[in-house]
N, C-alpha and C positions, 0 to 999 in steps of 0.2 A: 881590204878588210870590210868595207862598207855592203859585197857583194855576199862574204861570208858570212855576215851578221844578219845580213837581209835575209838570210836562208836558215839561220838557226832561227829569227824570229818568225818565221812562218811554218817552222816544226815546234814552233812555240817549249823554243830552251832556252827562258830568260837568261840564265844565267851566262851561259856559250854567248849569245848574243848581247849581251851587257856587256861583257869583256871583248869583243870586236869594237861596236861603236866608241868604247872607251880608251881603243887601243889607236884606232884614227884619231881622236881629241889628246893624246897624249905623246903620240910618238913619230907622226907624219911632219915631211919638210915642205913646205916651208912652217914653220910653228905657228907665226899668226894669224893665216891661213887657216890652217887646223884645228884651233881652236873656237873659232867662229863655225867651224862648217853645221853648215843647216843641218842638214841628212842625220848627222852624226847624231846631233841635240834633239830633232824631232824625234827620230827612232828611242833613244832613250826616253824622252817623254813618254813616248806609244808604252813602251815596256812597263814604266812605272803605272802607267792606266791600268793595264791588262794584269797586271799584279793585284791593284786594289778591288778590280771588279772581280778579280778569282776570288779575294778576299771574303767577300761580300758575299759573293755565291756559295763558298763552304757554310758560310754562318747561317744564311739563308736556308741550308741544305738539313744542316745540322739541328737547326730548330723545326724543320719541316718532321724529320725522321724522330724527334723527341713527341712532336705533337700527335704523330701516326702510331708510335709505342704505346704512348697514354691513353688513347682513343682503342688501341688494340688489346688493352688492358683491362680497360674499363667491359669492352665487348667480351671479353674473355672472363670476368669475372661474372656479369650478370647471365651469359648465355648456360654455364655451367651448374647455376643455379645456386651460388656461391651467395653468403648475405653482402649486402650492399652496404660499404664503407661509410661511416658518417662525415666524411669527405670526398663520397664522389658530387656531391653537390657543387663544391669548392672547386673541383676539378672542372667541372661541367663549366663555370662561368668563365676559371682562367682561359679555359680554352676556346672559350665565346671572343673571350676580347681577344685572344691571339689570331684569330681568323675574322676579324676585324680589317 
């Protein structure tokens, strides 16, 4: 199971591989054994990492792609010749400290 999970974790399917490691810590003989096994616990660790850092990466991603809309907005209002919002000022600063 540790072999199978090794390989769904390196096609990176937490999930397939969550349920491998988990199934060595719960269903392997000898039991107390298996319940200590390193392999098993580390990789679980690894997973839950690679979980938070994807996390982190959407949000990162998602505020990038908000910041590139507003900034594309902004650009698309003044190039068009469009009058200029008494908040793109307000705009102009949040977006100063978000690129901070």
């Amino acid at each position: 199971w540790c072999a199978l999970g090794s390989l769904r974790y390196a096609r990176r399917e937490w999930p397939a591989a969550d349920a491998c490691f988990k199934r060595v810590l719960s269903r392997c003989e000898p039991r107390d054994a298996c319940k200590r096994d390193a392999y098993a616990l580390l990789s679980l660790g690894n997973i839950s990492v690679e979980l938070a850092v994807e996390a982190q990466r959407k949000a990162a991603d998602s505020k990038d792609g908000l910041d590139a809309k507003h900034a594309n907005a902004k650009h698309a209002n003044t190039d068009a010749g469009a009058a200029v919002s008494p908040y793109s000022g307000l705009l102009k600063d949040c977006i100063a400290k978000l690129d901070k």
